[in-house]
C-alpha positions in Angstrom: -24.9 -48.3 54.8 -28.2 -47.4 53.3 -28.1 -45.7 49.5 -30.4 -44.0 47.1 -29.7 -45.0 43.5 -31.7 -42.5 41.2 -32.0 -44.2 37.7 -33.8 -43.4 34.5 -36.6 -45.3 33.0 -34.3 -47.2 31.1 -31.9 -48.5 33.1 -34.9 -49.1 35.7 -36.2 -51.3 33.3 -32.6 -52.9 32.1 -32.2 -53.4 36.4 -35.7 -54.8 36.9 -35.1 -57.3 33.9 -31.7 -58.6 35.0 -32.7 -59.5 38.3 -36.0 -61.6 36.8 -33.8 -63.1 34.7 -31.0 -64.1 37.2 -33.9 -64.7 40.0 -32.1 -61.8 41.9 -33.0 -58.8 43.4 -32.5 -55.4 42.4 -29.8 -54.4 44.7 -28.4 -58.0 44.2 -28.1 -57.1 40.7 -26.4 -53.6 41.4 -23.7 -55.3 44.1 -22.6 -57.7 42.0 -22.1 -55.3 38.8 -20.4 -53.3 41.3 -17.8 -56.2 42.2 -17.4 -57.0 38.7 -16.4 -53.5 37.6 -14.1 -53.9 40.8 -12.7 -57.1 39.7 -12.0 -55.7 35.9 -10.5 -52.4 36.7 -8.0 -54.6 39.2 -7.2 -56.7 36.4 -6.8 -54.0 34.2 -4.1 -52.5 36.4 -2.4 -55.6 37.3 -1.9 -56.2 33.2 -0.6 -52.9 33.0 1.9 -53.4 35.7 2.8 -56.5 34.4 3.4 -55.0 30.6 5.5 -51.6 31.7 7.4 -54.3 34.0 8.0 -56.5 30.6 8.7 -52.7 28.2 11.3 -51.9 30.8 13.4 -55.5 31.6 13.1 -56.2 27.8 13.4 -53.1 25.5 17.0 -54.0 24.3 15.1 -57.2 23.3 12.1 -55.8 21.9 14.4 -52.6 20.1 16.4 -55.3 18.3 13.3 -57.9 17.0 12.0 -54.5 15.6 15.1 -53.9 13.4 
């Protein structure tokens, strides 16, 4: 699916010298910020779950190492 990304003159210029620098193109450069955000904002969620999960199973635990 074809895309127009409108960017100013700065980040045209941060795009342009990312993908010199990794030997990419442009749109490589956007696609794989773009899975990376992806790939974070997962994480991010699966840490969450993972922490409420701990909060609930343990909070007699963690209520009496507070005391």
């Amino acid at each position: 699916m074809a895309m127009n990304l409108r960017l100013d003159t700065a980040h045209e210029e941060l795009l342009e010298a990312l993908a010199q620098q990794e030997h990419r193109t442009k749109t490589e450069v956007v696609k794989l910020a773009l899975e990376e955000r992806a790939a974070r904002l997962d994480k991010s969620a699966r840490t969450r779950a993972i922490m409420d999960r701990i909060l609930e199973e343990d909070a007699a635990l963690l209520d009496a190492l507070s005391q």
